[in-house]
C-alpha positions as CSV (number, residue, x, y, z in Angstrom):
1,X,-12.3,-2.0,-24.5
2,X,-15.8,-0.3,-25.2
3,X,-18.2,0.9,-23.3
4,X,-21.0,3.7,-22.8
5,X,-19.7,7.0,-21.2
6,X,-22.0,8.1,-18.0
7,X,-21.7,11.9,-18.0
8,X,-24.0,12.2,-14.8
9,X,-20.6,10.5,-13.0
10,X,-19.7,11.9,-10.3
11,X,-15.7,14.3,-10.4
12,X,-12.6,12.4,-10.1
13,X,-10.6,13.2,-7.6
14,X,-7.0,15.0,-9.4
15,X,-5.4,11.6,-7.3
16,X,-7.3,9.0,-8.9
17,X,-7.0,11.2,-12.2
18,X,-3.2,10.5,-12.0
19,X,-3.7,6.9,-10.9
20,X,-6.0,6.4,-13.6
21,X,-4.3,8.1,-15.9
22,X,-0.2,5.9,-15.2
23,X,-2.7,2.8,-15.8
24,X,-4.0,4.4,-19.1
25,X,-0.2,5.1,-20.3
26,X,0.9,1.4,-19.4
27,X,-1.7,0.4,-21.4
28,X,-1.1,2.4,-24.3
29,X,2.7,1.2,-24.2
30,X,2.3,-2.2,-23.9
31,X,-0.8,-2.0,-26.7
32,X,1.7,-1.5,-30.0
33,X,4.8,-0.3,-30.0
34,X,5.1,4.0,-29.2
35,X,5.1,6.1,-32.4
36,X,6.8,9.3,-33.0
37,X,3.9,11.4,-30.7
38,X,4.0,9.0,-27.7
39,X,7.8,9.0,-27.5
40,X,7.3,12.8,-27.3
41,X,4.6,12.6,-24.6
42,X,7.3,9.8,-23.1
43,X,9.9,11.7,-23.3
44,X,8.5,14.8,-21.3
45,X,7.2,12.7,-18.4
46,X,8.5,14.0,-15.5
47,X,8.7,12.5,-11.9
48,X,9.8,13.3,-7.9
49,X,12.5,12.0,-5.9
50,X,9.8,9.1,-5.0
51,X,10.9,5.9,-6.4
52,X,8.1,5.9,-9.2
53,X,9.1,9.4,-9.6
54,X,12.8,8.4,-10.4
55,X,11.1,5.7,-12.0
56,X,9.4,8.1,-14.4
57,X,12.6,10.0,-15.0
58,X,14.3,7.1,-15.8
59,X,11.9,6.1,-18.2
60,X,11.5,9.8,-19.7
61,X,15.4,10.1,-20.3
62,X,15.5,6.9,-22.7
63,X,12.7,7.9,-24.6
64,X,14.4,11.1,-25.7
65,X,17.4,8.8,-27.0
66,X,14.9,6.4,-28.6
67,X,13.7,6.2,-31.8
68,X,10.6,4.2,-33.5
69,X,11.6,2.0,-35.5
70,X,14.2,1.0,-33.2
71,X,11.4,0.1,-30.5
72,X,8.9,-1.3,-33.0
73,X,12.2,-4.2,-33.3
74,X,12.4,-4.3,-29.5
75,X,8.4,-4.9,-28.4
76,X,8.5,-7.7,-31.4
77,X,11.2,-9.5,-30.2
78,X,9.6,-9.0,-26.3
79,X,6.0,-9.7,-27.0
80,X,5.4,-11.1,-31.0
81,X,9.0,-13.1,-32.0
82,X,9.2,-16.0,-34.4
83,X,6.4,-18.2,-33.0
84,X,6.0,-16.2,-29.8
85,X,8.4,-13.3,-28.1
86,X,10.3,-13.7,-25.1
87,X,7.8,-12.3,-22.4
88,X,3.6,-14.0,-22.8
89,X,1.8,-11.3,-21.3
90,X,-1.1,-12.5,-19.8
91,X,-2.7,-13.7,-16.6
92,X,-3.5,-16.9,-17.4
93,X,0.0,-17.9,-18.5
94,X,1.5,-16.2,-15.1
95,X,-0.9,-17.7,-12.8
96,X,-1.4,-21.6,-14.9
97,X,1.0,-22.0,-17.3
98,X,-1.0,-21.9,-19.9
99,X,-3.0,-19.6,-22.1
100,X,-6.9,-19.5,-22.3
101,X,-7.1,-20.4,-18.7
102,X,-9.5,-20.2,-15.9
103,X,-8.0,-16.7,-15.2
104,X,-9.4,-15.5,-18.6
105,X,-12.7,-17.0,-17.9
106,X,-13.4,-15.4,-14.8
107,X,-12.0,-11.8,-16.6
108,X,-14.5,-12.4,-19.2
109,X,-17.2,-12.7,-16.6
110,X,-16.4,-9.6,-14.7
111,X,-15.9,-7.7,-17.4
112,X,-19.7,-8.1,-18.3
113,X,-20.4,-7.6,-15.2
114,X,-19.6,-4.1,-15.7
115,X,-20.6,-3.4,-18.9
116,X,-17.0,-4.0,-20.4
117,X,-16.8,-5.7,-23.8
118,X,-13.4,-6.2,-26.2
119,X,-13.1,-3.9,-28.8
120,X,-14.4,-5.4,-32.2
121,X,-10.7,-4.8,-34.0
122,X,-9.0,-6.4,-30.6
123,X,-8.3,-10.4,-31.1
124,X,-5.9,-10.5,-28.4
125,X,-7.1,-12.6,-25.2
126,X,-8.8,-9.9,-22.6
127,X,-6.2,-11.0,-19.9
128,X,-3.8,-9.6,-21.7
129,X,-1.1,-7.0,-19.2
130,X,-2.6,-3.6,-21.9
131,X,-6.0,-4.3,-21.4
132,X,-5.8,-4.8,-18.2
133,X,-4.1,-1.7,-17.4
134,X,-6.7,0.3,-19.8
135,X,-9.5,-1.2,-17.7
136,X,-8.2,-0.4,-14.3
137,X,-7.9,2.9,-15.7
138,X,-11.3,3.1,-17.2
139,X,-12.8,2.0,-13.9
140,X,-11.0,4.5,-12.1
141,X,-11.9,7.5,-14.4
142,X,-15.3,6.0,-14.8
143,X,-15.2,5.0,-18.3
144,X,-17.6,2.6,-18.1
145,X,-20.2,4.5,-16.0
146,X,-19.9,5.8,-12.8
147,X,-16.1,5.8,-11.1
148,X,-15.7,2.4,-9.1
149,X,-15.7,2.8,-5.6
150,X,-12.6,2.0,-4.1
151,X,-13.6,-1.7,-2.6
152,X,-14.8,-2.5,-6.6
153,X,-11.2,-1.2,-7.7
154,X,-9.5,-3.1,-4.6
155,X,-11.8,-6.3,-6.1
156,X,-10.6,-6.2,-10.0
157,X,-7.2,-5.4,-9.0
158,X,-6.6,-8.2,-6.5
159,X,-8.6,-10.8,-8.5
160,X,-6.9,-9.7,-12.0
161,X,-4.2,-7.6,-11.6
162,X,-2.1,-8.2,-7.9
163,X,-1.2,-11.7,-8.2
164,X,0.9,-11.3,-11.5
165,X,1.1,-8.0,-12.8
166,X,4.0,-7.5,-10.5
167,X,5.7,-10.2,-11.9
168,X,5.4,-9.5,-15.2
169,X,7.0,-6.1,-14.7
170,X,9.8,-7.5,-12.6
171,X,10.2,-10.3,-15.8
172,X,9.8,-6.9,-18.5
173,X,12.8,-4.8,-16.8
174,X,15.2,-7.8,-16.6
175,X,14.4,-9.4,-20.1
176,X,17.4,-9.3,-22.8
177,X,15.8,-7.8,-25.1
178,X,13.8,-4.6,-23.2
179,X,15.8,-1.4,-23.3
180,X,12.8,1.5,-23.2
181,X,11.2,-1.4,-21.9
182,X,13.2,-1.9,-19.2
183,X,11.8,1.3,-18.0
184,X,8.5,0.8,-18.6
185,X,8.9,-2.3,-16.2
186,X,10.1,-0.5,-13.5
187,X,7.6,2.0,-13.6
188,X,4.9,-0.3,-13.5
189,X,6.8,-2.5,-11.1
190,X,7.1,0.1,-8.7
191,X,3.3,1.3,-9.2
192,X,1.6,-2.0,-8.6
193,X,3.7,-2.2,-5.3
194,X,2.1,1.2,-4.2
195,X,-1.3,0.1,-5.6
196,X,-1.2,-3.2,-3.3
197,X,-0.2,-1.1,-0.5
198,X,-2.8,1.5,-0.9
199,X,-5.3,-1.3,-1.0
200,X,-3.9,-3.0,2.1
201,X,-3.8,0.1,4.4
202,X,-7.5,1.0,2.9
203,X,-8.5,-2.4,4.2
204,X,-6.9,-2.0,7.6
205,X,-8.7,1.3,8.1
206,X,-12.0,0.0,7.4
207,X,-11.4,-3.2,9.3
């Protein structure tokens, strides 16, 4: 994704830093397979005794064991294959069927809404699980101008991101061919389930 950096916006807090900055990792994992530098940075995570913080460990203790090549054969057989991988990673396909869907369309129109265009060397569909956790991110941090407020983040996330991305996760951590991958479901398994919550009690305190 591109955009134009704001640098009046206003500070992040160090919570949505963190929240903005799990979406930006899950984006960056499931972009291309992890090379010898984000295995590191993978490797060196380190969580709680909070189920994404087990989560995190979890995920932290295979990446020291793994090595790149080794997932660069794993994410092809999950996401690329002979024709197509095991796992189709994208909204439209979750919520339709099919790919190219009315799910995309209404991405594409929100994204320009705020100022959010694909990257020229990006041919992927937008709706794609990656780029939509590097947007979430971005709107978090404030990527794309000023940090969303939290009923703009609560919008894009239950429109785009709620009713599959859950799934998708759930589908990523039980597929026969994810090993690191496995972990990288259940981490963002267990993160969209406290991002919907967070969402739901921020609406019943408004209410």
């Amino acid at each position: 994704m591109t955009a134009t950096a704001d640098t009046s916006a206003p500070l992040v807090s160090e919570e949505d830093r963190l929240r903005a900055d799990l979406y930006n990792f899950l984006g960056l994992i499931l972009a291309a397979p992890p090379d010898e530098f984000l295995l590191a940075q993978t490797a060196g995570l380190e969580g709680d005794d909070t189920d994404l913080g087990v989560a995190i460990n979890a995920l932290a203790k295979i990446a020291k064991l793994s090595k790149p090549a080794a997932v660069e054969r794993e994410f092809n057989k999950l996401f690329i294959g002979l024709g197509r991988g095991e796992l189709l990673p994208y909204a439209s396909y979750y919520l339709t069927g099919f790919l190219n869907e009315k799910p995309l369309a209404q991405l594409r129109r929100d994204m320009a809404a705020r100022g959010m265009t694909r990257a020229a060397n990006v041919y992927e569909p937008e709706d794609n699980i990656a780029s939509l956790m590097e947007m979430m991110g971005a709107l978090i941090a404030g990527r794309f101008g000023a940090p969303a407020s939290l009923a703009d983040q609560k919008t894009f996330f239950n429109t785009h991101i709620g009713p599959w991305a859950g799934h998708f996760f759930s589908d990523l951590e039980k597929a026969k061919n994810s090993v690191l991958y496995a972990s990288v479901g259940a981490v963002g398994r267990v993160f969209m389930e406290i991002e919907a919550e967070a969402f739901r009690m921020s609406a019943e305190q408004s209410a």
